[in-house]
N, C-alpha and C positions, 0 to 999 in steps of 0.2 A: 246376338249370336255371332259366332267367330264366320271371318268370310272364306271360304272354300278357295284354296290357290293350289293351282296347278300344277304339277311339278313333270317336267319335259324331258327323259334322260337322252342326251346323242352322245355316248361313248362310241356308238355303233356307227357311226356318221361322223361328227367334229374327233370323236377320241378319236377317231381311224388317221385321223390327219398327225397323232403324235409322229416323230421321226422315226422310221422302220416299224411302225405298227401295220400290220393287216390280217384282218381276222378272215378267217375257211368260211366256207359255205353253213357248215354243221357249226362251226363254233357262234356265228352272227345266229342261227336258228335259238340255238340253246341259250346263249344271253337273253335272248331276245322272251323266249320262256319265261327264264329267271325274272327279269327285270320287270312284267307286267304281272306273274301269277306268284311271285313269291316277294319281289321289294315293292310292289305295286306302286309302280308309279303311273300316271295318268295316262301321258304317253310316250311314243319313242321314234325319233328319230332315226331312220336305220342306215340311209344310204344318198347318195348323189348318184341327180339322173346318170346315163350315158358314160360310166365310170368304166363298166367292163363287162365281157360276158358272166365271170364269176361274181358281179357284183347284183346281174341281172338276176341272176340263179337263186343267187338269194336272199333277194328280196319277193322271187316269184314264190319261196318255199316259206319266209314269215307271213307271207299275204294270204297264202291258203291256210295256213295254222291257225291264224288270224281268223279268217273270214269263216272257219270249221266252229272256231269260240267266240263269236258274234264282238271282235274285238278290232274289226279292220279297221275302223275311225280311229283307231290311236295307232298308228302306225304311219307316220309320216316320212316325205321324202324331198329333198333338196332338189327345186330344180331352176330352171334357166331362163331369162329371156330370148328364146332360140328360136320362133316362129313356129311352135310346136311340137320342136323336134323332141323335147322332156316333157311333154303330154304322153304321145306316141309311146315313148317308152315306159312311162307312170302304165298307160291301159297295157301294155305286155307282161309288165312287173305285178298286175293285181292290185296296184297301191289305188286308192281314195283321196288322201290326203296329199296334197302339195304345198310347202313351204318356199317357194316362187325366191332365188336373188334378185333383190333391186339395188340400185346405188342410193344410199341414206346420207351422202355428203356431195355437196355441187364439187368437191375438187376431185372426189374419185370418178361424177359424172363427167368433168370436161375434158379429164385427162386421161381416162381408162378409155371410156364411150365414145369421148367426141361430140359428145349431144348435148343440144340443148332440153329442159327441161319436159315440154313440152311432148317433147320427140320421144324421150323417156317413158311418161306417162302415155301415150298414144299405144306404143308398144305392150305396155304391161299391160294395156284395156282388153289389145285381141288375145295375150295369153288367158288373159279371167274369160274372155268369150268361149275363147275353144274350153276352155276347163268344165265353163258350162254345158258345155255340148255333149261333155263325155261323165258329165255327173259331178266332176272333180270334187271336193271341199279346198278353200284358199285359204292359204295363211301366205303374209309378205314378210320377209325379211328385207332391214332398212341398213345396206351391208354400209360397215364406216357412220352409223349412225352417231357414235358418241364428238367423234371429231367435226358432224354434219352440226350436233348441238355449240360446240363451242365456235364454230367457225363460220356458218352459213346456216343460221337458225331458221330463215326468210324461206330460204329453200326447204328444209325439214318441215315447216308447218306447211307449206304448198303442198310440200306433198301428202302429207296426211291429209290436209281440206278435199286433195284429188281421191285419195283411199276410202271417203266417207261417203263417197258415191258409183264404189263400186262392190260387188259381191264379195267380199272378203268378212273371216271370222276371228280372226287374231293378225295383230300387228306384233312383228319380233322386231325389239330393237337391242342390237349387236353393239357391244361395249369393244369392236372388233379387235381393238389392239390394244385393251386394257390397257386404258389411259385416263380412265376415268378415276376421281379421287371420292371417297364416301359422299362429301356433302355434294357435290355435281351430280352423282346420281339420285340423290333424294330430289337436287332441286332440275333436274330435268324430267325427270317422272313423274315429279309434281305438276308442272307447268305443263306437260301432255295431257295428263289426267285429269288435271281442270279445265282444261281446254274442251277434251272428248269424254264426255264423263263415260257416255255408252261404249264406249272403243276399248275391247279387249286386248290387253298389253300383255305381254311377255318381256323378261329383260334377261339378256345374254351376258355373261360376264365373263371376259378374261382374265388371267392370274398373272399378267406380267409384273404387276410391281406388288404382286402378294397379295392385295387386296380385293380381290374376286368375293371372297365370302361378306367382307363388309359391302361391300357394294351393292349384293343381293341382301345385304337385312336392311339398305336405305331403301332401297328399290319398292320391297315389300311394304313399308312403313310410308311409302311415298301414294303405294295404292295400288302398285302391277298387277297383273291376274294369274303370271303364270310365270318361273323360273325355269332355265336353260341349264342341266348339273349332267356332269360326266363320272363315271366312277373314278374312282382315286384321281380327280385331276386332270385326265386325258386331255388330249388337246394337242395343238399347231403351239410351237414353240415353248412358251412357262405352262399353256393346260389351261384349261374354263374352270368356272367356280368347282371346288372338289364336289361330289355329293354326300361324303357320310359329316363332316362336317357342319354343309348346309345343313343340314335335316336335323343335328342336333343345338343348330343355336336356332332355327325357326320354331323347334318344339319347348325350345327354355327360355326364347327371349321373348319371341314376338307371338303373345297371347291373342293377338287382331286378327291372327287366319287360323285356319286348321289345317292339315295335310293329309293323304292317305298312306304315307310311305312308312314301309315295315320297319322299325330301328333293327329285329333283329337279326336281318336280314342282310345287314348292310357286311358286317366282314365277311363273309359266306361270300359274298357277291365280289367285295374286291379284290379278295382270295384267288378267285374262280378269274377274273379278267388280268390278274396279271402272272397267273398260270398260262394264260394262251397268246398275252402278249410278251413273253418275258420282260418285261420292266417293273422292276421290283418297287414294294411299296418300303419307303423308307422307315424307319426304325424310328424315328419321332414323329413321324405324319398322326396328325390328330385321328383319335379312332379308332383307324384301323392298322395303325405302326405295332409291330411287336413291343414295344417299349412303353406306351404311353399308357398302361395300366401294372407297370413293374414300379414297385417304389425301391429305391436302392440304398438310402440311408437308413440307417439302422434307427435312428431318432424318429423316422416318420414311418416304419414299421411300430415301434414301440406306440407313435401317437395312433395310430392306428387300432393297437389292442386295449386301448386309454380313450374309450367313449369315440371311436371313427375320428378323432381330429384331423384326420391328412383327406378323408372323404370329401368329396365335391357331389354334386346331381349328374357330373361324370361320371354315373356307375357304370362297372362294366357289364354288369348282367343286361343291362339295358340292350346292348349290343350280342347279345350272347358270347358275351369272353367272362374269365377270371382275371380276380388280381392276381399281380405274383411279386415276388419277393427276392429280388438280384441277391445272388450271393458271388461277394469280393471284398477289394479292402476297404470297401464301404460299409459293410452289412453291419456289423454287430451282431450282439447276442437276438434282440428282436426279429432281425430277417431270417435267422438260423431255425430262431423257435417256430416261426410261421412255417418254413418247409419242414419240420421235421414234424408237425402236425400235420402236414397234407398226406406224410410217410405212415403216419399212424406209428412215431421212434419216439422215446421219451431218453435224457439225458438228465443227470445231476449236476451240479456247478460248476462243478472240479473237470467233467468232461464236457460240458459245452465250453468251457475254458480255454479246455485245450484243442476243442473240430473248431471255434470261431479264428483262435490265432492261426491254423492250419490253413484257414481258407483267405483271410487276411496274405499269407505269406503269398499263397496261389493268385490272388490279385495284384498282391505289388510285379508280379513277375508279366503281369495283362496278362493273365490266364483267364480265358474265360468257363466258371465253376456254375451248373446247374441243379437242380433239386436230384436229380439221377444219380450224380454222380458222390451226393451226400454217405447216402451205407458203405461204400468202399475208403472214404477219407475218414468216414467214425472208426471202421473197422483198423484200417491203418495207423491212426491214431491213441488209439485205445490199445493196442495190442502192444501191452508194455506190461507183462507180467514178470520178466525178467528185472534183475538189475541190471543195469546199464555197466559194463565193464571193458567192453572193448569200443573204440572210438574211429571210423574213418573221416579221420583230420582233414586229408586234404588227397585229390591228385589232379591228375595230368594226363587226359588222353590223346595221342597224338592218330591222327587216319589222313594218309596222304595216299594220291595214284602212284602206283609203282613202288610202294614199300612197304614192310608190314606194319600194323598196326601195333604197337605200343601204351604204354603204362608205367608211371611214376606214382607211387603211393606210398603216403607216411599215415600209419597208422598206431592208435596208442593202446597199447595193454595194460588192466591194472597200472594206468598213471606212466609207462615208459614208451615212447617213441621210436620205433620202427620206419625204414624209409627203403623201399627196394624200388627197383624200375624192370620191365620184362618186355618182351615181344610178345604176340599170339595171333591167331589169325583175324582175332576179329576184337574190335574195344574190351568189350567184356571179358573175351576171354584172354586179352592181355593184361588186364585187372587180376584176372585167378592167379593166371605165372606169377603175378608179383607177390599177391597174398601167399601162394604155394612158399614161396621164396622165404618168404618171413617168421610163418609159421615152422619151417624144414630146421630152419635156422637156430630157432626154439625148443627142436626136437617135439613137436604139436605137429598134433592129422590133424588136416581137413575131411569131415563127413563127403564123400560121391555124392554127383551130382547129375538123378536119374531123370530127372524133367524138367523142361522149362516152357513158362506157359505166358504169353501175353496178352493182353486184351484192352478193351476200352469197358467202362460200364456200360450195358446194356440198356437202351434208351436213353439214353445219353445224346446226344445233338452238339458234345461241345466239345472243344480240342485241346482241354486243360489236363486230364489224366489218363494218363493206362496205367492199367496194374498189373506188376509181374510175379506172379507165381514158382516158386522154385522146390520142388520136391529134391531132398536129398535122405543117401541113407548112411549113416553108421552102426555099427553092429550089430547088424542084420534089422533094424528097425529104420522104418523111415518117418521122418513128419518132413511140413512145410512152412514155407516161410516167405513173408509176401513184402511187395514194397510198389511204392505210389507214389507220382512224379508226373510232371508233362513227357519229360523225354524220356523212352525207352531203357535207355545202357542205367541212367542214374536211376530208375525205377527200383532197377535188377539190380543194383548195390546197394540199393539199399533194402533189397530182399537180403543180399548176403551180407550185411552188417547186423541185423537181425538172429542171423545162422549162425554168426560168430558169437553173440551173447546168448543165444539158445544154449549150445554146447560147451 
């Protein structure tokens, strides 16, 4: 049978240490919710003793929640060697659980402390005393443990020999400055684990040199009992091992344990935590990045509808997401055809021909094009019932403070070239003067122009088109005529380049 390992979240605790992160009263309550009745994770770390009145508050408000849902044993809290003073406030705050700092390296004890080892352990005996006194449950953290392993091993096993003879139920050992490289973690967790075979381990990982999540698949394969994950990475400086991450290479690689955490629970959660931290979650971050279930080349859409060839056991259903289908000047016709099936729009060849080059154009320019925005660039594109006979070649709009706005435009008719320049008040409508100009010229009316209308696609999320609307009338009828572009004014000419082969 696979071995049961524990999974520890402190985004509520260690995240809070990212820079400028602090979570409200209500918002550590509601994580705190989330994180044990919907991502179910074993337990949670929620706060450090002695932090603050609002930190008191709320940790006194998860501990009744807790203790209402016969769940206060998984609620843990960071505390002190302080002669009781983080006991004291553990029985105010409701907590059960303390996770006690010790120094886990003789240079952070001689040089932080001042103590000798001895003096160390003396100390930590009367906090497990009084702990006992008030019921407490102990877990130690061994702070600087990873550099205690490579530096003063002598020390780190004394002190464990001293841990095996006192009331304690998990040893946390802190990878504090993520400094540890894969195989050090496998072979110091090994060499604990064979040492204490009964001693309950935990391994804390930091992400400074990226390696956090390797670090917890040695850890685990080493033998730990229990893993230390924050959501999206939170954390003092690079962030502690990610959580959606871990949880998905413990559940595809490492068949020797099991876990209880919910996959799909996992973006819902990261979602929700950097909604109230604002620190967004990056766009390739494994998981739960907007990006990292978009395929964007058209060749692995295509492999895609070709027996799943781009598919990995990184489904996204797993996590409760969709794939999606980047449209730009990567896409091709495959990425096209996937959204215009989610649209429920069918095209023939001749026009997905011509929406794939359209959206192509819209990428070479970094425009960024969505599935929303698709029915307004078909429509745009498509809307060629006309021959094409009039042409605007080229112009020139000038908008400067303190003068008026101008227009230079050469424009071709049936095959001849026209070129006038005009003022107006505003780009566009120095563009009309000049078309007025050209057509007057020609003895040709221009259709009135009774509306104009602008917009963005509706559910659209992206900054790549508006579309402009232009109702005009001539003799006494009116129709309309539309055009689609990133920028406004060129939108709206090329509504009225439309207008001019209409008529």
């Amino acid at each position: 049978m696979a071995k049961k390992l524990e999974i520890m979240d402190t985004t509520l605790r260690d995240g809070e240490q990212t820079s400028g992160v602090s979570f409200s009263i209500s918002e550590k309550l509601t994580l705190a919710k989330l994180l044990l009745e919907e991502l179910k994770v074993d337990r949670i770390e929620v706060a450090s003793a002695r932090v603050s009145e609002g930190e008191l508050q709320a940790v006194q408000q998860i501990t009744q929640w807790a203790s209402e849902k016969n769940l206060l044993e998984r609620i843990e809290v960071l505390t002190f060697v302080d002669g009781g003073v983080s006991l004291d406030w553990m029985r105010t705050a409701g907590a059960k659980v303390q996770n006690l700092l010790t120094k886990g390296s003789l240079n952070h004890l001689k040089h932080q402390l001042k103590k000798t080892p001895e003096q160390h352990f003396e100390e930590i005996a009367q906090v497990f005393e009084g702990a006992k006194k008030n019921g407490f449950i102990n877990n130690i953290y061994l702070e600087d443990w990873s550099n205690g392993m490579r530096n003063s091993k002598d020390y780190v096993f004394q002190f464990l020999d001293f841990l095996t003879t006192q009331p304690i139920k998990r040893v946390l050992l802190p990878d504090t400055l993520g400094i540890l490289t894969h195989r050090e973690s496998f072979e110091f967790i090994s060499e604990i684990r064979d040492r204490y075979p009964g001693m309950h381990i935990d391994f804390h990982g930091h992400n400074d040199y990226d390696l956090g999540v390797a670090n917890i698949m040695e850890a685990v394969k080493a033998g730990c009992d229990g893993l230390h994950l924050t959501v999206n990475g939170m954390g003092e400086r690079a962030g502690n091992a990610p959580m959606a991450s871990a949880i998905a290479v413990i559940n595809d690689f490492l068949p020797e344990v099991e876990i209880s955490v919910n996959e799909k629970a996992l973006f819902k959660v990261s979602k929700l935590v950097s909604a109230f931290t604002g620190v967004g979650i990056p766009a390739n971050k494994p998981i739960v990045g907007d990006n990292v279930f978009t395929q964007t080349a058209g060749i692995h859409a295509d492999g895609d509808s070709k027996n799943n060839l781009y598919f990995s056991d990184l489904m996204p259903e797993r996590f409760g997401r969709k794939r999606k289908y980047a449209l730009g000047k990567m896409s091709g016709k495959a990425n096209i055809l996937k959204n215009l099936q989610e649209l429920g729009l069918t095209l023939n060849d001749e026009e997905l021909k011509k929406v794939t080059a359209r959206i192509i154009e819209l990428g070479d320019k970094k425009e960024r094009v969505t599935k929303d925005d698709l029915p307004y660039i078909i429509s745009d594109v498509l809307d060629t019932d006309f021959q094409q006979k009039v042409f605007v070649k080229s112009y020139v709009l000038t908008h400067s403070k303190g003068l008026k706005p101008s227009t230079t435009l050469s424009l071709e008719i049936n095959g001849k070239l026209f070129e006038e320049n005009a003022p107006g008040d505003g780009q566009y409508d120095a563009f009309m003067n000049a078309l007025r100009k050209i057509y007057k010229s020609q003895n040709m009316k221009l259709p009135l122009l009774v509306d104009y209308a602008v917009r963005i696609p509706p559910g659209s999320n992206s900054d790549a088109l508006c579309e402009t609307i232009i109702t005009w009338e001539t003799d006494g009828k009116e129709f309309t005529s539309r055009g689609l572009d990133s920028d406004q004014t060129v939108s709206a000419i090329k509504a009225t380049e439309k207008m001019l082969n209409i008529i």
